[in-house]
N, C-alpha and C positions, 0 to 999 in steps of 0.2 A: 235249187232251193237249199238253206243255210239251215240245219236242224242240228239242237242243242240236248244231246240226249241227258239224262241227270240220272245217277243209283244215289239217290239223298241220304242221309246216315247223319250222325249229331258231331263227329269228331274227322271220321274220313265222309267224303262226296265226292263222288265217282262223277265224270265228266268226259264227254265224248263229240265232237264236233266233225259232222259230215255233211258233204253236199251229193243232193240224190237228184239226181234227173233217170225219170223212169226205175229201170232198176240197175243203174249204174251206179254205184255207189264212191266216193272218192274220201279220204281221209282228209281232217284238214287239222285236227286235235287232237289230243286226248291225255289224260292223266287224273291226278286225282288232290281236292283239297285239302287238306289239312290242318285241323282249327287241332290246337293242343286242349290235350282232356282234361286236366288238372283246370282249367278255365270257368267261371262260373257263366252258367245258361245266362246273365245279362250281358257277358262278352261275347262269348261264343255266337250266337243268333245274329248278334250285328256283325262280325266278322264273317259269316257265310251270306250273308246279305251285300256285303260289300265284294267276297269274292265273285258272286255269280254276277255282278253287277259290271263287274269288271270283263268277264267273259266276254257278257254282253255286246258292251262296246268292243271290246278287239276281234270278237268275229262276227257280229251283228247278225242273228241268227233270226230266221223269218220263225219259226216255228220251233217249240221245246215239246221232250215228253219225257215224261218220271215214272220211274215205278211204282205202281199201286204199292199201297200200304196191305201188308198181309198178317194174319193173325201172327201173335206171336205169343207166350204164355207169358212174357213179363211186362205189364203194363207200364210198367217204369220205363222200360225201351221205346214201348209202340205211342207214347208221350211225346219225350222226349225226340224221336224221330218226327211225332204230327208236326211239333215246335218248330224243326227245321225247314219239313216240308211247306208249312205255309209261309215261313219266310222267304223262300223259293220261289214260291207262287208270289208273292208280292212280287218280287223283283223283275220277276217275267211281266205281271201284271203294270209294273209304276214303266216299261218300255214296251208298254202295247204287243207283249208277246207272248202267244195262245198257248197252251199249254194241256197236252192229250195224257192221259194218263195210261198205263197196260200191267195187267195180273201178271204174276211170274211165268205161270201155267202158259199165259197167252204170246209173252216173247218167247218164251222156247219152245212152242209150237211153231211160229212164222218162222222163228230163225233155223229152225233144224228141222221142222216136220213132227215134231214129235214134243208132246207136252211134260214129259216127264224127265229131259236130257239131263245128263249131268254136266257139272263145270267145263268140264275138260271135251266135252263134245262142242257147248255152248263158241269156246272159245275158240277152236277149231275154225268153227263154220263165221265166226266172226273175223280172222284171218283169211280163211279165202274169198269171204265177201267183198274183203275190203283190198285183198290182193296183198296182205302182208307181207315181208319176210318171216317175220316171229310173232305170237301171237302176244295180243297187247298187254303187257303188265301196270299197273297194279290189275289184280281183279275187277274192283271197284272200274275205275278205267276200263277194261274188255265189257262189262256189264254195261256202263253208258252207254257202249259206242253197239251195243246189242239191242237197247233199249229204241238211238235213233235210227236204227236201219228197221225195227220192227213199226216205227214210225212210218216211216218213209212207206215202208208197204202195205201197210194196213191203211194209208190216210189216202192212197193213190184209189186203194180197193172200193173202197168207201167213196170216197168220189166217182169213180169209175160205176159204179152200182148204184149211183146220184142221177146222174149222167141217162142212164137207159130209162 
């Protein structure tokens, strides 16, 4: 299965593309988009709309997940981030593609064991998950590709807990 992990943001979108069988994980993407900030939100939106769009079709991804939206004290940000993220969501949505969501707390618990890891553990464990050489840059990019392997595991579990 083709899973389109997404860290959404309004100027960088972090993006990560893996195919998981079981808990085999294989790389097949990753990097990160970038809409120029100086842009106003009526360009911006559509150009992250057409980027993920584009994803879409070149790796044709059965399944996506994003990260929850978490507090954050500037409402201006946790807005302007909602903005993006539903534009996301359409785009997943207008190509029939489901879209799981996961707390911070809750991929860095799957992915490391421990809910309160820091970056550089995160990123770590998302290198030898994925059998890297070097661990994935940008940030945004390592966080994606965090995001669908915490997919991939939680969705199996879940199923698998369906299942009995």
């Amino acid at each position: 299965m083709i899973i389109l992990g997404i860290d959404p943001g309004t100027s960088r979108i972090g993006y990560g593309v893996i195919t998981a069988d079981h808990a085999i994980f294989k790389i097949i993407a990753y990097g990160c988009l970038e809409i120029e900030k100086q842009r106003k939100k009526e360009f911006r939106l559509p150009a992250i709309h057409n980027h993920i769009n584009e994803l879409i079709a070149l790796y044709k991804p059965a399944q996506a997940a994003m990260e929850k939206l978490f507090f954050q004290n500037n409402q201006k940000t946790v807005m302007a981030v909602s903005e993006a993220r539903g534009v996301i969501y359409n785009a997943c949505a207008m190509n029939s593609i489901p879209v799981s969501e996961y707390a911070p707390l809750q991929i860095k618990h799957t992915i490391t064991g421990y809910g309160k890891a820091d970056k550089k553990q995160m990123q770590k464990m998302v290198q030898l998950l994925l059998r890297l050489p070097d661990i994935p840059r940008p940030d945004d990019a390592a966080d994606a590709l965090a995001i669908a392997i915490s997919h991939a595991l939680l969705s199996r579990e879940h199923t698998s807990t369906r299942a009995q």
